[in-house]
C-alpha positions, 0 to 999 in steps of 0.5 A: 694939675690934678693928675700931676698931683696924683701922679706925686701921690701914686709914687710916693706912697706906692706900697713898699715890698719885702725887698725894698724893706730889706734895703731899707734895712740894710743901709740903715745897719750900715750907717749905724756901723759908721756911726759906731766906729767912729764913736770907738774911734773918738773914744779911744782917742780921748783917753787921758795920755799920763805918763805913769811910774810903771809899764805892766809886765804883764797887762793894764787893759781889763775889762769887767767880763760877763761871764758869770758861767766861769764865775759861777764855777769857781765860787763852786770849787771854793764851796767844794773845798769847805763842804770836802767834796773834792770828787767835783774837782774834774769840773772846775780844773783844767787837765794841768794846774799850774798854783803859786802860793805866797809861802814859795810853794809851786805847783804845776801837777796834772788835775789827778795829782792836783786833787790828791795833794788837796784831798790829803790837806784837806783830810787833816781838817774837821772842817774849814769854812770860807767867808766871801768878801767880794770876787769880780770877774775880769778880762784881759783884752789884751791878751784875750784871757779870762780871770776870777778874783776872789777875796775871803777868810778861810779857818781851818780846823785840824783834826788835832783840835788847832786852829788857823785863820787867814785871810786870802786872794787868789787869782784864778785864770781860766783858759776853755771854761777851766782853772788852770792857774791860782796865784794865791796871796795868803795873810794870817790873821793875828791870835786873838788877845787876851 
């Protein structure tokens, strides 16, 4: 009986080699995959079926992005607008740009062409400050495309002593780390009364 009881001992608690860790390893990562899959599976199959007013023309499936790299760039190019250092404008936008305004006004200009236009709006101002009110970063899943969302005021003052403030949101959308679109809705702020 004692050498049966050795024997047990000798089999179960034999030291354990680097290769029988690697298999180890290697069956629990696959279990937790299976266990993974179904939990996506599970999840998206518990999504609320409604039955909306509208189907998107464009996307419905965003999601929170991360990427705080494209965040960051484009606050930048904001940033660089107001301090007039559109010499920058090679690191934000892409090689084409392609902007909507809510005036009607398009353009779809090489980012050459594109710094020139802002240079000579932006060389009518004194100055123009920008107030933040809130960005977020989002991805459309769906499409695989990255956008940055921003929300400010913005008041421009012309060189001829007027004054204009609005308040703006744009779209920007980022294709290999660089702007290549702005859709920009502009609101103008009432004058004050008196």
């Amino acid at each position: 009986m004692l050498d049966l009881f050795k024997q047990i001992q000798f089999k179960l608690f034999k030291p354990i080699t680097m290769k029988k860790v690697l298999y180890l390893f290697a069956v629990a990562a696959l279990f937790a995959s299976c266990k993974n899959e179904t939990k996506t599976a599970d999840s998206s199959a518990k999504k609320d079926p409604v039955d909306l007013a509208y189907k998107p023309t464009y996307s419905s499936d965003f999601s929170l992005s991360d990427s705080t790299k494209y965040l960051q760039e484009t606050l930048q190019s904001y940033k660089d607008w107001e301090d007039n250092k559109l010499s920058n404008a090679p690191a934000y936008f892409g090689d084409t740009v392609a902007m909507d305004f809510s005036s009607g006004t398009k353009y779809n200009l090489r980012r050459d062409s594109l710094v020139k236009v802002f240079q000579k709006y932006r060389d009518s101002l004194s100055s123009s400050k920008i107030e933040m009110a809130g960005w977020v970063n989002l991805h459309a899943n769906d499409k695989k495309e990255d956008w940055v969302c921003v929300w400010y005021k913005q008041t421009d003052t012309y060189k001829t002593g007027k004054v204009d403030s609005a308040f703006y949101q744009d779209n920007n959308l980022i294709v290999k780390g660089k702007i290549v679109y702005v859709m920009s809705q502009r609101r103008a702020l009432a004058p004050p009364k008196k």
